[in-house]
N, C-alpha and C positions, 0 to 999 in steps of 0.2 A: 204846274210841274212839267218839265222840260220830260222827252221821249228818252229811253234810256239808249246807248249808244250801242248798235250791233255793231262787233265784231267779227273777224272774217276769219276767227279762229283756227275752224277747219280747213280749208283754204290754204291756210297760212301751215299748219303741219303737214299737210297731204303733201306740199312741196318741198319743206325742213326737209321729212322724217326721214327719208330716201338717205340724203347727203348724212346725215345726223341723227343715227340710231340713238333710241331714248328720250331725244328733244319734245317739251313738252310746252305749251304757252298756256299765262292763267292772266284772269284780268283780276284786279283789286279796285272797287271802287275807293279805296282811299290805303294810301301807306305814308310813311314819312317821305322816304326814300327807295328808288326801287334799287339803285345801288347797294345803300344799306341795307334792306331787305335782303338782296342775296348773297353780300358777303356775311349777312351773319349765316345764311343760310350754308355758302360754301365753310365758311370755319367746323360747324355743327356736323359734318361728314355730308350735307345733302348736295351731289356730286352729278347729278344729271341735269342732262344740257337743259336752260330752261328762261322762256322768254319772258318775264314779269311786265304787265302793263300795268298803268294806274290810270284812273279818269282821272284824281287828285292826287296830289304830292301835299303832305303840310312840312317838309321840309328838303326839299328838293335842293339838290346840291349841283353848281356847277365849276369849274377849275379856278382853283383859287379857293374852295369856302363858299363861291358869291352862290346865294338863293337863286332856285330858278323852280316858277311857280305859274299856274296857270286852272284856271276851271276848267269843268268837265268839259270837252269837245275845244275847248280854245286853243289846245296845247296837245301835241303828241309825246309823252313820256313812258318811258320806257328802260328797261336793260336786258340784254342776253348776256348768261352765264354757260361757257361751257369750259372743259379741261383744254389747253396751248401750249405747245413743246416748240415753240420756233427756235432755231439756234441765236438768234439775235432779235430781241423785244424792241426795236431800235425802231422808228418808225410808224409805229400799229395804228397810234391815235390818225396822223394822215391818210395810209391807206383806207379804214372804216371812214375819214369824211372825201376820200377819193370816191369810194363805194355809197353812198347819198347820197353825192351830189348828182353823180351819174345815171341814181334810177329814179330820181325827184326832176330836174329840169336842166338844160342844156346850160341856162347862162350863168349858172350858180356858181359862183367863187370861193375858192379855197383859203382861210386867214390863218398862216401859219400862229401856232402849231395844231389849234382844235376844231375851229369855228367855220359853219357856212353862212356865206354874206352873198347880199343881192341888192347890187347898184349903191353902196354904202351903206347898207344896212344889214345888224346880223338876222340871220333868219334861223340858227340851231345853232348847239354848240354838242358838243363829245366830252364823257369823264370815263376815263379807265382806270380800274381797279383791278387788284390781282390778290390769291389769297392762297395757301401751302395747303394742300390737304390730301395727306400722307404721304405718296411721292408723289405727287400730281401736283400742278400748279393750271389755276383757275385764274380765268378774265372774267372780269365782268364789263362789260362796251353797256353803258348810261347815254342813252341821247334826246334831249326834247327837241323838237324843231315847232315852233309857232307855226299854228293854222290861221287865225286869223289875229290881226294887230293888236300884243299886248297893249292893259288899258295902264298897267303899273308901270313907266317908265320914269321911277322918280330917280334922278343919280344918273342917270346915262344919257352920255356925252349924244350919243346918236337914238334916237327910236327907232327898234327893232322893228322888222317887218313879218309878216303871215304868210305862210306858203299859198293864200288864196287868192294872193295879188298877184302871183306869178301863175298860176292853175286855178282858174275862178268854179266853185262847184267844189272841188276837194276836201274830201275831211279825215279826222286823226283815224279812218279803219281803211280809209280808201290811203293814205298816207304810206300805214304800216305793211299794206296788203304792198306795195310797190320795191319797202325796202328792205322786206327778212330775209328773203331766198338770195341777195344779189350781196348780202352783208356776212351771209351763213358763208359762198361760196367764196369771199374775198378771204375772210379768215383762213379758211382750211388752201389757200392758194397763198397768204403771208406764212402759212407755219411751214410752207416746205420750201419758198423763194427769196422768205424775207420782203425790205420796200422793193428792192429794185426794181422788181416789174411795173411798181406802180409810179416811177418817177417823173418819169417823162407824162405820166397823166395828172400829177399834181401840180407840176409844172404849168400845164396848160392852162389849169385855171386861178393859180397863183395870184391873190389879190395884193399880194406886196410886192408881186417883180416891178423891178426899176423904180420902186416908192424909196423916197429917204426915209428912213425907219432909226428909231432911237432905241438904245440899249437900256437894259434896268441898270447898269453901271456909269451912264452917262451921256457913254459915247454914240456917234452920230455917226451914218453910213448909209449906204443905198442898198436893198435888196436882192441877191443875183438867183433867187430860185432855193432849189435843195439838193444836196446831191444824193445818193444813191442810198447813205443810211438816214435818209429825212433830217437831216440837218441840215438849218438856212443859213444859205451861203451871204453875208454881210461884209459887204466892203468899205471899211473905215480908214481915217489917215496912217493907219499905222498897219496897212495890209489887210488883206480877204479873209474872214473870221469863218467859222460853221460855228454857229450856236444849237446847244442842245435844248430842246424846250424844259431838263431838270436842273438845267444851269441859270439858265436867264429868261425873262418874257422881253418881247417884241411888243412896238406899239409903233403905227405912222405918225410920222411928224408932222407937226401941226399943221404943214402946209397943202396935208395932204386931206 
């Protein structure tokens, strides 16, 4: 029987609770979804900030529907739920993997519109969800990031990598312990700035700038970044596009 997994629970609010009066964190050794979890929770009126961890997911959701699944300590899964009034929701999913990739490791690359990759490989991906609850409107930010190299890569084009390859020794509490306080503060700095502050920092690590990248419509174009409201700048025969990630997905061309 494997050691059960401490948590840095405390730790981890003694630094929230400051920024984030009421913020609470619970561990679940098993839920479906922690996503799910909390939006039923936000619909239900329970309305305080609240970080859900699972060691298991049995149905772990990532954008798109696809499953995203992992045993106890392989996988870091998770979501925070708290109340966001930004004037423009334009952006968020980028900023929150601006704010990961920035307290996880230096060379981590940004996959428009969700995803963190390292050296072609994904290593986490982002889901957000939102939910009315009375006048308040509720996020919910869902992020797994692989700790060590999933064994189910059945259907993917690439195998995903483990954040252990890149920080050898690291695991899902030492993971979480690096990225609540730096994801708490990015939020409450998107609700009153919106992306723009974070542009020029997702830019930087932009894993499709200058890639020829195809459209879910067909068309073929080359990458030029994002501009201010996190829309990728794409330029195709027929002029420079900004795609919004609730219009179309992006994928590299095969050449790439």
């Amino acid at each position: 029987m494997s050691n059960p997994i401490r948590w840095p629970t405390e730790a981890i609010w003694e630094a929230v609770v400051p920024a984030l009066p009421g913020f609470t964190i619970e561990i679940l050794p098993q839920v479906d979804s922690t996503n799910s979890e909390l939006m039923r929770r936000a619909r239900a009126g329970q309305t305080e900030p609240t970080l859900l961890v699972a060691e298991t997911q049995t149905a772990g959701r990532g954008r798109l529907g696809r499953a995203w699944r992992g045993a106890p300590g392989e996988c870091l899964m998770c979501s925070l739920a708290l109340p966001l009034a930004p004037r423009d929701w334009s952006g968020l999913s980028l900023a929150v993997g601006v704010s990961l990739a920035e307290s996880l490791h230096p060379e981590i690359q940004l996959k428009w519109p969700n995803d963190l990759w390292w050296q072609g490989r994904k290593l986490a991906g982002i889901l957000i969800e939102t939910a009315v609850c009375g006048t308040e409107r509720h996020v919910v930010i869902g992020f797994g990031i692989n700790i060590t190299p999933p064994h189910d890569v059945d259907g993917l084009n690439t195998p995903p990598v483990g954040l252990q390859t890149l920080l050898p020794g690291i695991d899902a509490p030492a993971a979480l312990l690096r990225v609540v306080q730096p994801l708490v503060q990015t939020l409450q700095a998107f609700e009153v700035y919106g992306f723009s502050p974070f542009e020029a920092r997702f830019n930087a690590r932009d894993l499709l700038r200058d890639a020829p990248v195809t459209l879910s419509d067909g068309q073929h174009g080359t990458a030029h970044g994002v501009d201010e409201s996190g829309a990728l700048r794409v330029l195709t025969a027929s002029g420079m596009h900004s795609v919004n990630s609730a219009e179309v997905s992006v994928r590299p061309a095969a050449s790439t």
